[in-house]
N, C-alpha and C positions, 0 to 999 in steps of 0.2 A: 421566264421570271415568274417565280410562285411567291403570292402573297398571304399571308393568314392575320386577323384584325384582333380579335376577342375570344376568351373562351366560348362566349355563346353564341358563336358563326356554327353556320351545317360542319366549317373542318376542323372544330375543334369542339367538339360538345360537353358539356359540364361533367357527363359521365365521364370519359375518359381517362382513365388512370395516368399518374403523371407521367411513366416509364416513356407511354407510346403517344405523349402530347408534347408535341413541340415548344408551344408556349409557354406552356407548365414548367418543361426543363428549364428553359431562360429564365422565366422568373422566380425558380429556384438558385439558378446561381447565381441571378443578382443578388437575393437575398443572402446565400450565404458568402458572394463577394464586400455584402455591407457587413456583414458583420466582421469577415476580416480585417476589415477598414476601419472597425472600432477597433480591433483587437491593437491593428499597429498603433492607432490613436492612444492607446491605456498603455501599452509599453512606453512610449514617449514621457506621457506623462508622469510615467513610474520609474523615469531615471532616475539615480541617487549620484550626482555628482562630488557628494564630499569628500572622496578619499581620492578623485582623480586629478583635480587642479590643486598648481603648483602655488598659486594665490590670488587674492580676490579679483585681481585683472581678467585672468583666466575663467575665473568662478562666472564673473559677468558675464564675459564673450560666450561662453557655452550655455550660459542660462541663456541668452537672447539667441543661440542657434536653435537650442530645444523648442523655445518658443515658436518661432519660427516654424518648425518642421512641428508642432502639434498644429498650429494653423491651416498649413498646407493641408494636414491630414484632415480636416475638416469634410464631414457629409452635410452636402448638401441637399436636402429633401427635396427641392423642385428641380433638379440638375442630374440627368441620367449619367449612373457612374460608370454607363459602357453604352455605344451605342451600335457597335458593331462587331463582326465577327469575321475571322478568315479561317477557312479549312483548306492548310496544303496540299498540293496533292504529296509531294514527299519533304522530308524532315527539311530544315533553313541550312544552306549549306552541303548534301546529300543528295541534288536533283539529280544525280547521274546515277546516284548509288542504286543496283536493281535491288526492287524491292522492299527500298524505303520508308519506312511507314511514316505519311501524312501527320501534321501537326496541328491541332485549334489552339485559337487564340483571340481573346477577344479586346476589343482595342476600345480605349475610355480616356477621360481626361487626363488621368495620373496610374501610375504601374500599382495594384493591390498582391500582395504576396499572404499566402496561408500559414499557417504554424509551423509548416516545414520548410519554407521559402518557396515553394511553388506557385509562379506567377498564376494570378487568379484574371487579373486586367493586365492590358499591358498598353504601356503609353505610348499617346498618338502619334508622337516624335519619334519613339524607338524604329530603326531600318526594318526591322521585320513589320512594321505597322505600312510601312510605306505605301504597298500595292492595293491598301486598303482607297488610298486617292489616284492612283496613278492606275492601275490593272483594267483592263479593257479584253473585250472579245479577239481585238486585232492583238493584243500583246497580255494574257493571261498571267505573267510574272507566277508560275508555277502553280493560281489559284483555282482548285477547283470551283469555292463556292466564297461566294459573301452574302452575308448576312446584313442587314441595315433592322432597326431595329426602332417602333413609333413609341412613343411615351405619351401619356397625360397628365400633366403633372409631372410626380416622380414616380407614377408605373406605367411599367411593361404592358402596353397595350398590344402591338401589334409586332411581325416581322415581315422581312421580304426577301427573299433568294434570289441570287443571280448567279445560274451557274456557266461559269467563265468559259470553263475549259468544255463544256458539251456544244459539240457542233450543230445540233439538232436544235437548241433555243438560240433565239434572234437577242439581238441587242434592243430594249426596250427602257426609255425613260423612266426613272425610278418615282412612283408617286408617293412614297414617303418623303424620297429628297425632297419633291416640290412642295409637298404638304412642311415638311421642317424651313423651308425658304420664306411660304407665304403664311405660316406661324404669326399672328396678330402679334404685335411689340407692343408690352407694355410695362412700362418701367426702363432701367438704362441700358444701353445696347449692351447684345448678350455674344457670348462668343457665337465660332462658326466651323467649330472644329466635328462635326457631325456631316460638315457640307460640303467641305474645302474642293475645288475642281481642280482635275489633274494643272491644270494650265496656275492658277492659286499656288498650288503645292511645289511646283517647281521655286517658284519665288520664295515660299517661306523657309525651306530647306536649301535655300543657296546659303554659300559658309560666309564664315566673319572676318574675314579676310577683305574682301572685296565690296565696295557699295554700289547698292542698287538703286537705281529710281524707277516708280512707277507712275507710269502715265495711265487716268485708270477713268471714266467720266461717271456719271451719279448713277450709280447700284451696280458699279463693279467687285465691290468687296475689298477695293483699295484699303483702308481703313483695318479693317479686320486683317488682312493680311498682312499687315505691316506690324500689328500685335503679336497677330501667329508666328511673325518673323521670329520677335522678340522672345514669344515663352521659348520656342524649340531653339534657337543662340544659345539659351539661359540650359537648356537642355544637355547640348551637344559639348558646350564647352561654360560650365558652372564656375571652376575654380580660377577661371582666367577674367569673366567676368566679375565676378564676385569679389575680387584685385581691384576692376579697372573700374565698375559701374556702368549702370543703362539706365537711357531717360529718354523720355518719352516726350516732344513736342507737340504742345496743340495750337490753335489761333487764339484760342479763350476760355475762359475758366468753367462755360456751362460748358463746351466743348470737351474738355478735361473731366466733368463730373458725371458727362454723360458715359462716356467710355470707360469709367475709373475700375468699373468691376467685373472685364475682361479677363484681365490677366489672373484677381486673384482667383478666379472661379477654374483657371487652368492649374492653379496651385503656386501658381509665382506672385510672393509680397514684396519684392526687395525694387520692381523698379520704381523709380521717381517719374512724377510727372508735372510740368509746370509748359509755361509761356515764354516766349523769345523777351519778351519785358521782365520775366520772373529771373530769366539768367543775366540780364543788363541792370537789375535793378540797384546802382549805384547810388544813384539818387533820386528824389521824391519826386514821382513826375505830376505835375500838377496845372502843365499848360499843352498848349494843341498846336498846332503849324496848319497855314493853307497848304492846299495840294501843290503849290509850286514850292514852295518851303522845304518841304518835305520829300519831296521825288530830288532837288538839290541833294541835300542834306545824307538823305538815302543812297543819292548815286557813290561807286566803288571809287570813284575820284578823291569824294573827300578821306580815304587812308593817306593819301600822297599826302594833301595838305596837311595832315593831323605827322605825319612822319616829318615831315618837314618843321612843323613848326616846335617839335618834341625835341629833335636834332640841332635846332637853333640855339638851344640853352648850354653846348659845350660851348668853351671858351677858350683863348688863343695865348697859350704860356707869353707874359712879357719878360721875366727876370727867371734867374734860374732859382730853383730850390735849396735850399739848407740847411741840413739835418743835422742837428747837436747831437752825440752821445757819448757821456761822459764829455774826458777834455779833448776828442776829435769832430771834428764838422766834417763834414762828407756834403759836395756839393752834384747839383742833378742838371745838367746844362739848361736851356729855355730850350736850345733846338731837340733835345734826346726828349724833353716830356710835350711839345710836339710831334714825334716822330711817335710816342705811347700811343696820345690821343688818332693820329691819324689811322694809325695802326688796329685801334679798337673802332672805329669809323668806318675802315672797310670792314671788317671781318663781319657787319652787320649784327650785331650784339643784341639782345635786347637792352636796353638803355640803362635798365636797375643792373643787368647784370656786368655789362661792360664798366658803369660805377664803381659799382665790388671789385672790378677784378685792376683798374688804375691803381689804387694802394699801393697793392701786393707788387704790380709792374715797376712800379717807383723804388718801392722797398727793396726790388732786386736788381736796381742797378745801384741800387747803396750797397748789397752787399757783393756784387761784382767788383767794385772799389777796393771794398773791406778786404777783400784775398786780393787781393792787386799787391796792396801793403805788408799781407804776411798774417795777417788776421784769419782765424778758420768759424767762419760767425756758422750756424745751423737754420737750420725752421724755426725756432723759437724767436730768432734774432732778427729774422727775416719779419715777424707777425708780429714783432715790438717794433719796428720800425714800422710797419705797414699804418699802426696804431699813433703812432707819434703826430703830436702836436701840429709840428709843421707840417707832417704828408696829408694830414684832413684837410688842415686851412688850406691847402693846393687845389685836394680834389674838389672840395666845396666851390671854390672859384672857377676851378675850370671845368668841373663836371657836376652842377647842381643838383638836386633833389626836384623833380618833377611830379606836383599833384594832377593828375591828368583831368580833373573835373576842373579846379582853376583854370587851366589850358585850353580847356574847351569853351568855357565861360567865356576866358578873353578871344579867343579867335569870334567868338558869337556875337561881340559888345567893341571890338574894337579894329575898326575899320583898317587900319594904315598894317596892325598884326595879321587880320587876315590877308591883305593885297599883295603883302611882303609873301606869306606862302603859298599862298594861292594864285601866283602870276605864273601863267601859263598851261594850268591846267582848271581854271575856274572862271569862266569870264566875266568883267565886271558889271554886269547886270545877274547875273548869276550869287555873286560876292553879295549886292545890293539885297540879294532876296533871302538870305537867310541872317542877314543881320539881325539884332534883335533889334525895334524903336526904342526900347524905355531900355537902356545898362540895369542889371540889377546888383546888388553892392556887396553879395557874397553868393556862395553856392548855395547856401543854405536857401538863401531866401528868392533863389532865382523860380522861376515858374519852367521847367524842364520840358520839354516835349519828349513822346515816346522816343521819335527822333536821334533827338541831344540826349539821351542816356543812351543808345548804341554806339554813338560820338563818343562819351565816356567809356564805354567799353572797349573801342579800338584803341583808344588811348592808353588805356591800362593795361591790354596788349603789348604796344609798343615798349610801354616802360617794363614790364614783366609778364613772363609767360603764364597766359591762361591754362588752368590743369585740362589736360585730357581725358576724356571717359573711355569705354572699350566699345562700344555703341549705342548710338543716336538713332531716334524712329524722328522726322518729322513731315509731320501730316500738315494739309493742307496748305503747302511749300509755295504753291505759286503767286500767291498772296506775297511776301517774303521781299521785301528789298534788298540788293546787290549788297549793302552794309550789313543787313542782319544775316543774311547769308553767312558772309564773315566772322558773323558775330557764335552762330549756330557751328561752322568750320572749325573756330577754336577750340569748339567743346570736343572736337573726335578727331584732331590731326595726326594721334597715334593711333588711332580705333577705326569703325567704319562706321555708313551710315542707310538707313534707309529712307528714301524723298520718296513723299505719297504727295499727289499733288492732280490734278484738272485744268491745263491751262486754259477751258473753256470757262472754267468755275473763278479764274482773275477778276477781284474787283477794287483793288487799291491802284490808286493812277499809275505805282510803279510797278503793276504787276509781272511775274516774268513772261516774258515773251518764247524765249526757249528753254528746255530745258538743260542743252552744252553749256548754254552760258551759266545760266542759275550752279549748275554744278562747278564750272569753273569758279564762281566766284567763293564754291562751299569749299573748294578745295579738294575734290573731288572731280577731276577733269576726265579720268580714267572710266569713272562708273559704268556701269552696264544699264543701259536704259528697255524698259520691257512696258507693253501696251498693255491691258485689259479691256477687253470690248463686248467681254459678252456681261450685260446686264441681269442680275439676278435677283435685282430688289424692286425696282421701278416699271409697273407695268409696260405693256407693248404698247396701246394709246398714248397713255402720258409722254412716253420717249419719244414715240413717233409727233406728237406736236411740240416738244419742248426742244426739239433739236430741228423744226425749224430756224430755231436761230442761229445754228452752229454757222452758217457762211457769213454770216454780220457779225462774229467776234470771236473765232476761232477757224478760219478758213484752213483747210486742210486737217484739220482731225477728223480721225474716223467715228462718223455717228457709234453710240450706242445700240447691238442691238441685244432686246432682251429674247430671253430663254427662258420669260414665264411661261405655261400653259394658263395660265389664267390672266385674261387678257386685262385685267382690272375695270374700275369703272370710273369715268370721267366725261365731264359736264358743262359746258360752255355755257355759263348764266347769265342774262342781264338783269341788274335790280335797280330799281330806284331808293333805296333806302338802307339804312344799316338794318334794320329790323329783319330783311331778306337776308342779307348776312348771315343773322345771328340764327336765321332760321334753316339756314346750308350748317350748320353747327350742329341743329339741333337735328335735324335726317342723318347725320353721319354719323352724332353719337349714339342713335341707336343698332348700331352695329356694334361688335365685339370688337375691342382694342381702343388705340390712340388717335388722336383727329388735333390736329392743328393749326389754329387760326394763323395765317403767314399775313404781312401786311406789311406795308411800305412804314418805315417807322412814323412817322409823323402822322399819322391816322391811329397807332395802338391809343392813344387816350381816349380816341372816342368809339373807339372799338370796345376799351374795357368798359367805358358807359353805356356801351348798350349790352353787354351782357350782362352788366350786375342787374342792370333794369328787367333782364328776365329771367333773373336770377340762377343764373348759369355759374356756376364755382369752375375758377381756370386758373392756369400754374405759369408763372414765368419759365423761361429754359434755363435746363440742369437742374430743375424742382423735378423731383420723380414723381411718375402717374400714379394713383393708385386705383382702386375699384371704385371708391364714389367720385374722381376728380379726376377725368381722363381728359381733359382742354386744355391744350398751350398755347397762347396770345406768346407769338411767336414775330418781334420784329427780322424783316427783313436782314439788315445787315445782320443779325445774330442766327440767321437759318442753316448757314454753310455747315456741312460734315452732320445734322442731325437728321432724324426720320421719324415720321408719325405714319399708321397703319393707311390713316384718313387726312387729306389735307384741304382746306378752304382758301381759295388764295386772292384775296381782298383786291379788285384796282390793280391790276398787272401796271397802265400806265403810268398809276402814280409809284412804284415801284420804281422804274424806267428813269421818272422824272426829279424821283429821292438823290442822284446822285449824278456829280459832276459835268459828267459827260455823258453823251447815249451811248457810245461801248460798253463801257462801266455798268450802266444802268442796266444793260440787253443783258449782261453777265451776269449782275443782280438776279434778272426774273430770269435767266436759263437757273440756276440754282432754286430758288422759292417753287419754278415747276418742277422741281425734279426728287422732292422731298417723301411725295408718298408712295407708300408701298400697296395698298389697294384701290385707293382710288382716289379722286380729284376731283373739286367742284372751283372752276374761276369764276366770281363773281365780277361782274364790273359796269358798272354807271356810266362812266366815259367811254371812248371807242379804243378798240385795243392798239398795241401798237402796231404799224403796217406789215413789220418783220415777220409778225405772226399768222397773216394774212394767207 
């Protein structure tokens, strides 16, 4: 492996004409690949659409694609437009052919083509880029050479060669890789498409067909690679997604803001991204449940009783029906319009649709009659009856209109409606624990728990079908209860999905315990489950004490191990005072990057008082860092799925002690350990917990 840094290394001297400078070359065709990157950018914008669309519908949709694709064409200055290179040994397709001539190509976020279409970049997803993550000394994938390529900023600093295919060079760990890993974060997480490891790459390049889960624990890349799924899906297959829609799950809105500018920096602006509450959000949630409330509430049981009590509001024909038209009555027996409804009862209906479709069922044993007698009635005749007076007032009484938020209300407020569907799959202390105390006297003004708005969602389920997407990312899964599971399933029951997930990182009472089940309940029983274990973000120290805890709350996962060469730095502190705190802040912010105050929530008030007292400026999460404000006063519960360069982790025990149970709690502080990417200072006054011992 040969590396070269700067023009003004002994191997590359300032003299050197650029023909026989290495470096020089590359930073010549970046440049002239930016500039074709403008070039496509000014044709974009230099469409003239007024003589192609047929009218202003059209004129829209194509102004919002153009749109669209000038964004995508977007240069970004601190974001290298290539970071790597492959030189085949013969032409893609032609390795057999003698004599072949070899192909370069150089592999970047997005494909840049010249004046004459000649690919200049070529994107990271494209098959030919493939060998660029996956090619090794043991399996060369036809490559002579790769190139990896350092940046500052947005220049060309440095390269590094590894030639594949020469028996005579050893397999050697790449120090630009590690150097682009252990890269200071500052500001919202950045892609990792410079870094992807073959074992990554397998997962992000699996098709859309099939769902995947990843079990992946803190600085596996979980996260990222469930992005990278997403752009290269969006890649592989554009116009099917672009039909169906992708979206993107996270646990929380700083969660969401910190990752929001992954994808478009890969040049994909069309996915959506929101919360399991942002898809449920029926109604205004404005109250909270204890943990036993709530783990009820959550558990996959309450579908039957919400199905059950959805199904209670058909009703049992007493008298036959009587259709006037004109001066003939056409009569409908009681037993044939029970025989409709039971009929639409098994076939498992959705509730709004098997509604819609009784009318019509009625209607055409009216006009079965009709031709009985000699009459040749049509479709029309059949949709006039459907529509008649008397067939509504039937279906109205025997198959009502169901608001599924009322429904919910009442099963929540009214003891004897819940017992009735709830006998035999809910027990009555169970029943007792998610009643509400206080009825409240409308939807409107009820006090909802996150809860009770997924309850309204399966509900509205049952009465009609929730739309399908063509793919679902959701991250941080294990968190997720058996109902929102459900809830997240509706959204891709024609599509697929990808579950990022930690079941060591669980810290809601109902968190998943496996992940067969959690998939079964996504609806997804099938999926392909895959590990990630080697660590690439979270130093070797830090993992090695933070996964002390893995046999008290995850027994049987396999530790973390990292594959830094830099083994981080971390610090076992005891202080007597916040002032020692603030002063672990202030040694780490003189390092380059982000530092992170972690803390048990119930301690940030006076954590933020003692920083303003030394006047230290710090950002809540999902505020982005900048150069003069690099501190996030980071609560606990809010730490999951983020990463500071530098992290300070306040009171491990009161962590521990923040939250219901000590599982829970141990889950809590294995996350808040596991957040930094260079180093760690635990501070703590009390004595830590024994787990950690």
């Amino acid at each position: 492996m040969s590396t070269s840094s700067t023009p003004s290394t002994p191997s590359t001297p300032l003299s050197t004409p650029v023909d026989d400078d290495p470096l020089a070359r590359e930073r010549a065709h970046l440049s002239s690949s930016r500039s074709a990157l403008r070039a496509m950018r000014e044709d974009a914008e230099a469409l003239d659409i007024s003589d192609v669309t047929a009218n202003w519908v059209n004129a829209q949709i194509l102004e919002r694609q153009i749109g669209e694709r000038i964004k995508a064409l977007a240069d970004l200055s601190h974001t290298p437009l290539f970071f790597g290179r492959l030189d085949y040994l013969h032409a893609p397709g032609a390795e057999q052919a003698e004599g072949a001539e070899g192909e370069q190509f150089y592999i970047g976020r997005r494909h840049v083509h010249d004046g004459d279409g000649d690919p200049m970049v070529i994107d990271w997803r494209a098959p030919v880029s493939q060998p660029f993550y996956r090619a090794s000394k043991k399996d060369p994938m036809d490559v002579g050479l790769r190139r990896r390529f350092g940046y500052t900023g947005g220049d060309l600093t440095a390269y590094e060669d590894e030639h594949l295919s020469d028996p005579a060079e050893t397999a050697r760990t790449s120090a630009l890789l590690q150097r682009e890993i252990e890269r200071p974060r500052v500001g919202p997480m950045r892609d990792i498409v410079a870094t992807i490891q073959p074992e990554q790459d397998e997962i992000v390049r699996s098709g859309l067909g099939g769902t995947v889960c990843v079990q992946g624990g803190p600085g596996t890349g979980k996260t990222a690679v469930g992005l990278h799924r997403v752009a290269y899906l969006l890649y592989a297959h554009r116009e099917r997604l672009a039909r169906t829609g992708t979206l993107v799950i996270g646990p929380n809105k700083s969660f969401l803001h910190y990752i929001e500018q992954v994808l478009p920096a890969l040049g994909e602006l069309t996915v959506r991204q929101g919360t399991v509450d942002d898809l449920v959000a029926h109604v205004e949630v404005r109250g909270t449940d204890d943990a036993a409330a709530a783990v009820v509430k959550g558990d996959a049981r309450m579908a039957e009783v919400l199905r059950r009590a959805v199904r209670s509001h058909v009703g049992r024909p007493a008298e036959p029906l009587v259709v006037v038209r004109g001066s003939r009555r056409w009569r409908v027996p009681a037993h044939e319009l029970e025989e409709m409804v039971r009929e639409l009862l098994e076939r498992g209906m959705r509730y709004g649709a098997a509604r819609e479709a009784l009318p019509q069922r009625i209607a055409h044993a009216v006009l079965v009659q009709m031709e009985r007698s000699g009459e040749a009635p049509d479709d029309r005749v059949q949709d006039a009856v459907a529509r008649n007076s008397a067939v509504k007032a039937a279906v109205k009484a025997l198959w009502p209109a169901v608001d599924p938020a009322k429904l919910v209300l009442r099963l929540l407020t009214d003891a004897e409606f819940l017992a009735e569907h709830a006998a035999g799959v809910l027990s009555e202390e169970e029943q007792r624990t998610i009643l509400w105390a206080k009825p409240a006297r409308s939807v409107k003004s009820a006090r909802w728990s996150a809860a009770d708005a997924v309850l309204v969602d399966e509900a509205r389920d049952i009465v009609e079908r929730t739309h399908s997407l063509g793919h679902v990312v959701l991250d941080e899964a294990q968190d997720l209860s058996p109902m929102q599971y459900r809830a997240v399933g509706r959204r891709c029951t024609t599509g697929s999905a990808t579950v990022l997930g930690d079941l060591a990182q669980g810290t809601t009472p109902w968190a998943t315990r496996s992940w067969e089940e959690a998939l079964t309940h996504l609806g997804k029983a099938d999926a392909v489950i895959e590990e990630l274990t080697a660590g690439f973000r979270v130093p070797t120290d830090v993992i090695t004490y933070a996964s002390r805890l893995l046999p008290h709350i995850a027994p049987g996962l396999t530790p973390v191990a990292s594959v830094r060469e830099n083994p981080g730095f971390f610090d076992l502190r005891p202080v007597t005072g916040d002032d020692e705190v603030v002063a672990a802040c202030e040694e780490l912010l003189r390092n380059e990057g982000s530092t992170g105050l972690i803390a048990a929530d119930a301690r940030i008030p006076a954590l933020a008082e003692a920083l303003a007292a030394s006047g230290i400026a710090h950002l809540s999460p999902g505020e982005e860092t900048t150069a003069e404000t690099r501190l996030t006063l980071v609560p606990a519960s809010l730490a999951k799925g983020l990463e500071y360069d530098y992290v300070v982790l306040d009171e491990p025990g009161a962590v521990v002690d923040g939250e219901p149970d000590e599982r829970t709690g141990l889950r809590r502080l294995y996350v808040a350990l596991t957040r930094a990417v260079s180093g760690l200072i635990v501070t703590h006054a009390a004595a830590l917990p024994p787990q950690l011992a």
